[in-house]
N, C-alpha and C positions, 0 to 999 in steps of 0.2 A: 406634360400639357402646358402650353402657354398662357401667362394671366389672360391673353386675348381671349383664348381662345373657352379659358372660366366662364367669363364675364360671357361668349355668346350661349352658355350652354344654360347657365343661369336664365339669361335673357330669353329662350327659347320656351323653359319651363315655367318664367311666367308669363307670357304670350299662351301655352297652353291650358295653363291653372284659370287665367283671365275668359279663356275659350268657354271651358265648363262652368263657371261662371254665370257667364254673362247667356250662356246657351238655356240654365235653369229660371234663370232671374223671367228671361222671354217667356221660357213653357208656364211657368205658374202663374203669370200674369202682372206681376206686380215692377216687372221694366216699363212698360204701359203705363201704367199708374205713377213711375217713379218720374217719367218723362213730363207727365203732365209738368206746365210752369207755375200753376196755382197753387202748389201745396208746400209745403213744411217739412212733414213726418206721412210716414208709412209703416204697418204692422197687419200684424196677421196674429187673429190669437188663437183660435180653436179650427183652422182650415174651412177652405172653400170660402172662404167671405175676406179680402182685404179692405182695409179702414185704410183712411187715410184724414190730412187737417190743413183745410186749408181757411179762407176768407168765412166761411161760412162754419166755421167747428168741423168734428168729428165728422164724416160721411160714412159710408160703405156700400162696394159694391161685389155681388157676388162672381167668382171667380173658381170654376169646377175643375180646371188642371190645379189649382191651387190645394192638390189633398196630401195627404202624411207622405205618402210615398215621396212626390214630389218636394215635398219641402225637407224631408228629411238626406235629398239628394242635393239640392239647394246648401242646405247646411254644410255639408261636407265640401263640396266644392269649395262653399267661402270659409270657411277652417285651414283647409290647404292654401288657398288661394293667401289668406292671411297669418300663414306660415305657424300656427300656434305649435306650441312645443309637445302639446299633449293631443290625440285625438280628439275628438268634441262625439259627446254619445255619455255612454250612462254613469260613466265613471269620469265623466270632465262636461255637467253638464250645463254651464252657465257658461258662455266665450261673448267676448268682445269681436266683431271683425272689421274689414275695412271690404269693400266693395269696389269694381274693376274700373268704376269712376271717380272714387274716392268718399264717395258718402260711407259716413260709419254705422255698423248696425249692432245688435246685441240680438244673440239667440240662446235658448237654453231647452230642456227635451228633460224627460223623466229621469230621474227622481224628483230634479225641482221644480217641476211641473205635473199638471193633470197627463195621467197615460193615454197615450195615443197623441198627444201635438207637439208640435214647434214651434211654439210663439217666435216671434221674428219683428222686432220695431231697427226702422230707418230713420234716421234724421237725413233730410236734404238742406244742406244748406245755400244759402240764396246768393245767387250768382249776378244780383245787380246791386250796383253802389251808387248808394244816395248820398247826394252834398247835400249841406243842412237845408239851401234854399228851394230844394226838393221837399224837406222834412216840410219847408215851413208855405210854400205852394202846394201841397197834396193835402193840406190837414192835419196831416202829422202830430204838429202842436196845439192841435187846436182842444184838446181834451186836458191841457194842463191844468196839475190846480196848485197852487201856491203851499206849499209842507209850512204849516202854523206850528209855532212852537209849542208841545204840551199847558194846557192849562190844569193844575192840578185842581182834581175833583170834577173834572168835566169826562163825562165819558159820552159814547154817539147816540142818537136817538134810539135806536135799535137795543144799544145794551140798556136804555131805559125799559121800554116797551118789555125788554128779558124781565127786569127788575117789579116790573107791575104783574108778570104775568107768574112772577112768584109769590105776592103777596096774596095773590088772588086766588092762589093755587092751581093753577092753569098751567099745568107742565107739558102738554102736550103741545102746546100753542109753542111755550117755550124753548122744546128742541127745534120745533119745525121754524125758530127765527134764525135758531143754533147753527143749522145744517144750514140756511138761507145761507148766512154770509160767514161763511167757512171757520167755524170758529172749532179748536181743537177741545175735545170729550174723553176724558179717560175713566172707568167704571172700574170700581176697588171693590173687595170683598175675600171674602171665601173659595174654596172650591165649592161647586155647587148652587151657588148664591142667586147664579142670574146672570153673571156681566154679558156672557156671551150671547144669550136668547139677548137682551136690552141692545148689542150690538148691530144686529140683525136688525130691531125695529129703528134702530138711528141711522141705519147705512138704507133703508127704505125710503128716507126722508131725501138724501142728496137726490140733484136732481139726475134722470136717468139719460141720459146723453151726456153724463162726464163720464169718463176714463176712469174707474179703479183698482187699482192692485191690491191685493190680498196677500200676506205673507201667515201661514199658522204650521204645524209639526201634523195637525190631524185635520182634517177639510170637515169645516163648521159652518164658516162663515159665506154664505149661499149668496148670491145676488141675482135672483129671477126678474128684477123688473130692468137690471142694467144691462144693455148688448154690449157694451164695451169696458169688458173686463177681462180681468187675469187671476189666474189664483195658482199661489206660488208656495212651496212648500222646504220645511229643513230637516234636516235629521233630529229628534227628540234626544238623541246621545249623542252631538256632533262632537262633544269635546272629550269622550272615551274612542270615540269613533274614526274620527277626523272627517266626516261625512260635511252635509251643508250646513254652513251654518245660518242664523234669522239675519248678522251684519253682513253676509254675502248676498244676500236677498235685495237688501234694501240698499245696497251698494247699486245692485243689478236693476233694481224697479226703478231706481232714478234715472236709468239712463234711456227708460223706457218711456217717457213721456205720459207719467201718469197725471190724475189730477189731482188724487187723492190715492195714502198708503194706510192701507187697512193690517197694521199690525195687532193679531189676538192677544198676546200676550207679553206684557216686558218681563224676562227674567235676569238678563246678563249684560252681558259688556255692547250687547245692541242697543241700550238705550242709549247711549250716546247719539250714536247714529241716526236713531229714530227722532231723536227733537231735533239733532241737525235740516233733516228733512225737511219737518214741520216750519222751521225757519228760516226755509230757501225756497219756497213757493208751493209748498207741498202740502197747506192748510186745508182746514178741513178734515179735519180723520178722526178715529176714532182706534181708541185701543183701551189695553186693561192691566190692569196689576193686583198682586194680594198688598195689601195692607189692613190694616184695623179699623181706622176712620178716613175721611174727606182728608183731613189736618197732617193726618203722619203719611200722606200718601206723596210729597216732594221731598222730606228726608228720605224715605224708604227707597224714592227713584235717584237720591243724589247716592246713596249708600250702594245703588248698584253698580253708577256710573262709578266713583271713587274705587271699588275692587275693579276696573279695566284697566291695560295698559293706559288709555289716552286720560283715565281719570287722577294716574299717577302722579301726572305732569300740570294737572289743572288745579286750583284750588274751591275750598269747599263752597266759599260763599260767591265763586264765579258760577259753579256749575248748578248750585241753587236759584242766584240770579236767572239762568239762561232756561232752566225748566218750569219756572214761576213763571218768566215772559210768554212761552208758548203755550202753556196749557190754559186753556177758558173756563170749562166745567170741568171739575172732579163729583163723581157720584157715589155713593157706597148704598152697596147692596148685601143683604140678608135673608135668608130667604126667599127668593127671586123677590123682595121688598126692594123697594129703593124708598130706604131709611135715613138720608142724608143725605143733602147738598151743596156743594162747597162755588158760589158764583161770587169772583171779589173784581168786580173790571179795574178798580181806581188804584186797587193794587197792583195788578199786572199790566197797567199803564205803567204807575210808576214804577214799577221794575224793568219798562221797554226804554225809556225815557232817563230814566235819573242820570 
């Protein structure tokens, strides 16, 4: 056989791959929706309803060839279509793909998901170029504000208002400023203790038209008043197992266009990962850890991070630095008590800052 003749048979099979494709992307509905020119992102997370984000946030509209069948046929196509090396299904279930116009998507299906769906997010990217004097004729610029140098011991009106509404004992005012302006929560304790019920009443507080993902090994963390969400799952013995692990998750929820990553639990070489997140646009969250008090609860996360490869390479009082920046509230609970609270702003200003 001629290299020619490679190259047309090659070329034939993806003209074909592209076919089925681009044939499912129509029947489910969401070529329709990908076409609109108003929008960003597209996802699908528990079928028959696609989301999409454009000028106005998160939308959705309902879409009935949009069900498992279908998307699970969708899937495969675009696995093929984007040549993965492994099949995509229950034993390969988180893939990357590319789509027959070139926008990238991510899908994943049971285990690492709820049984019966195929979450499915699209990124579209934007096909017009703006010269600045566009930026600076449409408004663009017109929301600038000037980045003031830290002043130290100044912190924002808001972490005042936290700081009154502790003296006052008014804690519940106090989460609901927490969750206002995306400030990261992490609840220390026990097994037993509470973090996780206290979870559930913090993630009630974001508002419900954000986007969030859920990563835990057992399905706790419920979210009935948010419609745009995902809950994403790993194997509890990933590392006897070589099953999912929680850093493939949070690898995978990033690319998914969340607002917030609701990680239940740090135990391993994820937390790395997990504050990377928290410090790439990903605020706002809420997660947990064992520790003893409020105080040993950033050794205890620097100690997990340090036994990872990426901790090998890093040093102690960087990766101290870099989880004191991100975290806002630490809480410690006993007894479903929440016996402790750890709120220092002027500190982890000057640990953003210095």
């Amino acid at each position: 056989m001629t290299h020619f003749e490679n190259e047309e048979i090659e070329s034939t099979a993806d003209i074909d791959n592209s076919a089925v494709a681009r044939a499912m992307l129509k029947k489910t509905g969401i070529q329709a929706v990908l076409d609109r020119e108003d929008i960003t992102e597209v996802a699908v997370n528990q079928g028959s309803i696609i989301l999409f984000e454009g000028k106005n946030g998160w939308e959705q509209i309902e879409a009935p060839e949009c069900t498992y069948h279908n998307l699970k046929a969708l899937a495969n196509a675009l696995s093929v279509y984007s040549g993965l090396k492994l099949p995509f299904g229950d034993t390969n279930p988180i893939a990357s793909v590319v789509l027959p116009d070139g926008e990238r998507g991510q899908i994943l299906t049971h285990p690492a998901t709820e049984s019966g769906t195929i979450p499915l997010t699209v990124r579209k990217p934007s096909k017009t170029r703006f010269t600045v004097d566009d930026y600076q004729n449409s408004g663009r610029f017109s929301k600038i504000q000037i980045a003031e140098a830290y002043q130290k011991g100044t912190i924002p009106l808001y972490m005042q208002d936290m700081k009154k509404c502790q003296k006052e004992g008014n804690y519940a005012e106090f989460f609901r400023i927490a969750a206002a302006h995306n400030m990261n929560t992490i609840a220390v304790g026990g097994t037993g203790s509470g973090k996780t019920t206290f979870a559930k009443a913090y993630a009630d507080l974001v508002p419900f038209d954000h986007r969030i993902i859920t990563i835990e090994d057992v399905h706790e963390l419920s979210l009935p008043y948010h419609w745009n969400h995902l809950h994403l799952f790993f194997d509890t013995e990933y590392q006897k197992s070589g099953g999912i692990s929680p850093k493939e998750l949070i690898k995978s929820a990033m690319r998914m266009k969340p607002d917030h990553i609701f990680l239940t639990e740090l135990r391993g070489d994820e937390t790395w990962n997990y504050f990377e997140a928290l410090n790439t646009g990903h605020n706002g969250s809420i997660t947990s850890t064992h520790a003893n008090d409020c105080r040993a609860t950033i050794p205890r996360l620097t100690g997990l991070v340090m036994q990872s490869e990426i901790g090998k390479v890093l040093g102690e009082q960087y990766i101290q630095k870099t989880l004191s920046s991100a975290l806002d509230v630490i809480c410690y609970f006993k007894h479903t008590y929440m016996t402790e609270i750890l709120f220092e702003p002027e500190k982890k200003l000057e640990a953003m800052y210095e």
